[in-house]
C-alpha positions in Angstrom: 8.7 1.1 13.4 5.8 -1.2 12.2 7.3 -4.3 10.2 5.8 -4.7 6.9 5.0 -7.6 5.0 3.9 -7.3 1.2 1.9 -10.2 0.1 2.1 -12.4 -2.9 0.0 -10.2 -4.8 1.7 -6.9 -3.5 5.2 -8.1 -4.3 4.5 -9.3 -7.9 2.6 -6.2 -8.7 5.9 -4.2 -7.0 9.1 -6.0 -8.9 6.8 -5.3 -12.3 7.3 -1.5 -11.3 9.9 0.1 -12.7 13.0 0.9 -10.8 12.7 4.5 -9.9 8.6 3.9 -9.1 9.8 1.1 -7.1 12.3 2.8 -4.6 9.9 5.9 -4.5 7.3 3.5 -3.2 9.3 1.3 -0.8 10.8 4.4 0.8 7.2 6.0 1.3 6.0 2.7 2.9 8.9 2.7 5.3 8.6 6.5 6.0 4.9 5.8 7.0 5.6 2.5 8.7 8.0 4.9 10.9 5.5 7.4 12.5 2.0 7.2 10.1 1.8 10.9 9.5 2.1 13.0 6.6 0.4 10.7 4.0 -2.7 10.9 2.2 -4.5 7.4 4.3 -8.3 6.5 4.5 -10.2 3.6 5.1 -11.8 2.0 2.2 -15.4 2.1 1.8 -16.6 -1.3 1.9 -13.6 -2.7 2.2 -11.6 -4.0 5.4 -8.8 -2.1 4.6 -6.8 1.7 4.0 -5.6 3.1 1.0 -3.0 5.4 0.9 -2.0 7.9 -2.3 1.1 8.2 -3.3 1.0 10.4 -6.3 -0.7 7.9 -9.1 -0.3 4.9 -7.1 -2.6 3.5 -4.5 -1.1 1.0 -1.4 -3.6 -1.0 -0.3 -3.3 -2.3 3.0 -3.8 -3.2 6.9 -1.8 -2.5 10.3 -2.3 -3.1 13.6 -0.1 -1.7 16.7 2.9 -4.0 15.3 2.1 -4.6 11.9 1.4 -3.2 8.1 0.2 -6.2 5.1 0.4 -4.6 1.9 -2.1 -6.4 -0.1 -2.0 -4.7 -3.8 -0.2 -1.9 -5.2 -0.4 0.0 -8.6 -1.8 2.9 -10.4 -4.5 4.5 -9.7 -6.5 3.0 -12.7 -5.6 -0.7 -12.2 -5.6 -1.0 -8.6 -9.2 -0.8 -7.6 -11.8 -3.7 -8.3 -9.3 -6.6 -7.3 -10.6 -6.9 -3.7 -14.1 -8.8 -2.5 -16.0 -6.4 -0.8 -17.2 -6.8 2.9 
């Protein structure tokens, strides 16, 4: 399994989820940090990173072979626009 880390940004915008949004989440990261199939990921145009749908909420996101840094999470409508394009 890739380790994840959640940065500053990702983990404020995550604990001001509420709880049951917040476990959903968190278990869909880890189920997708344990074998990257079966979710809805593509890379961002313009943008050096993925995005991956999970219902109304967007993960936004990097990974290499080891890794996966969460960057920003939220809803759909307030997630985009936060991020300097390339």
């Amino acid at each position: 399994m890739k380790q994840i880390r959640y940065t500053p940004t990702a983990a404020a915008a995550l604990s001001r989820l509420d709880r049951a949004t917040r476990l959903t989440l968190v278990a869909d990261i880890l189920a997708y940090a344990e074998d990257g199939t079966g979710f809805d990921v593509i890379e961002l145009s313009g943008y050096d990173a993925k995005r991956m749908t999970l219902g109304d909420y967007r993960v936004i996101f990097t990974e290499t072979r080891e890794h996966i840094a969460i960057f920003d999470l939220g809803h759909r409508a307030e997630v985009y626009g936060n991020w300097p394009r390339r």
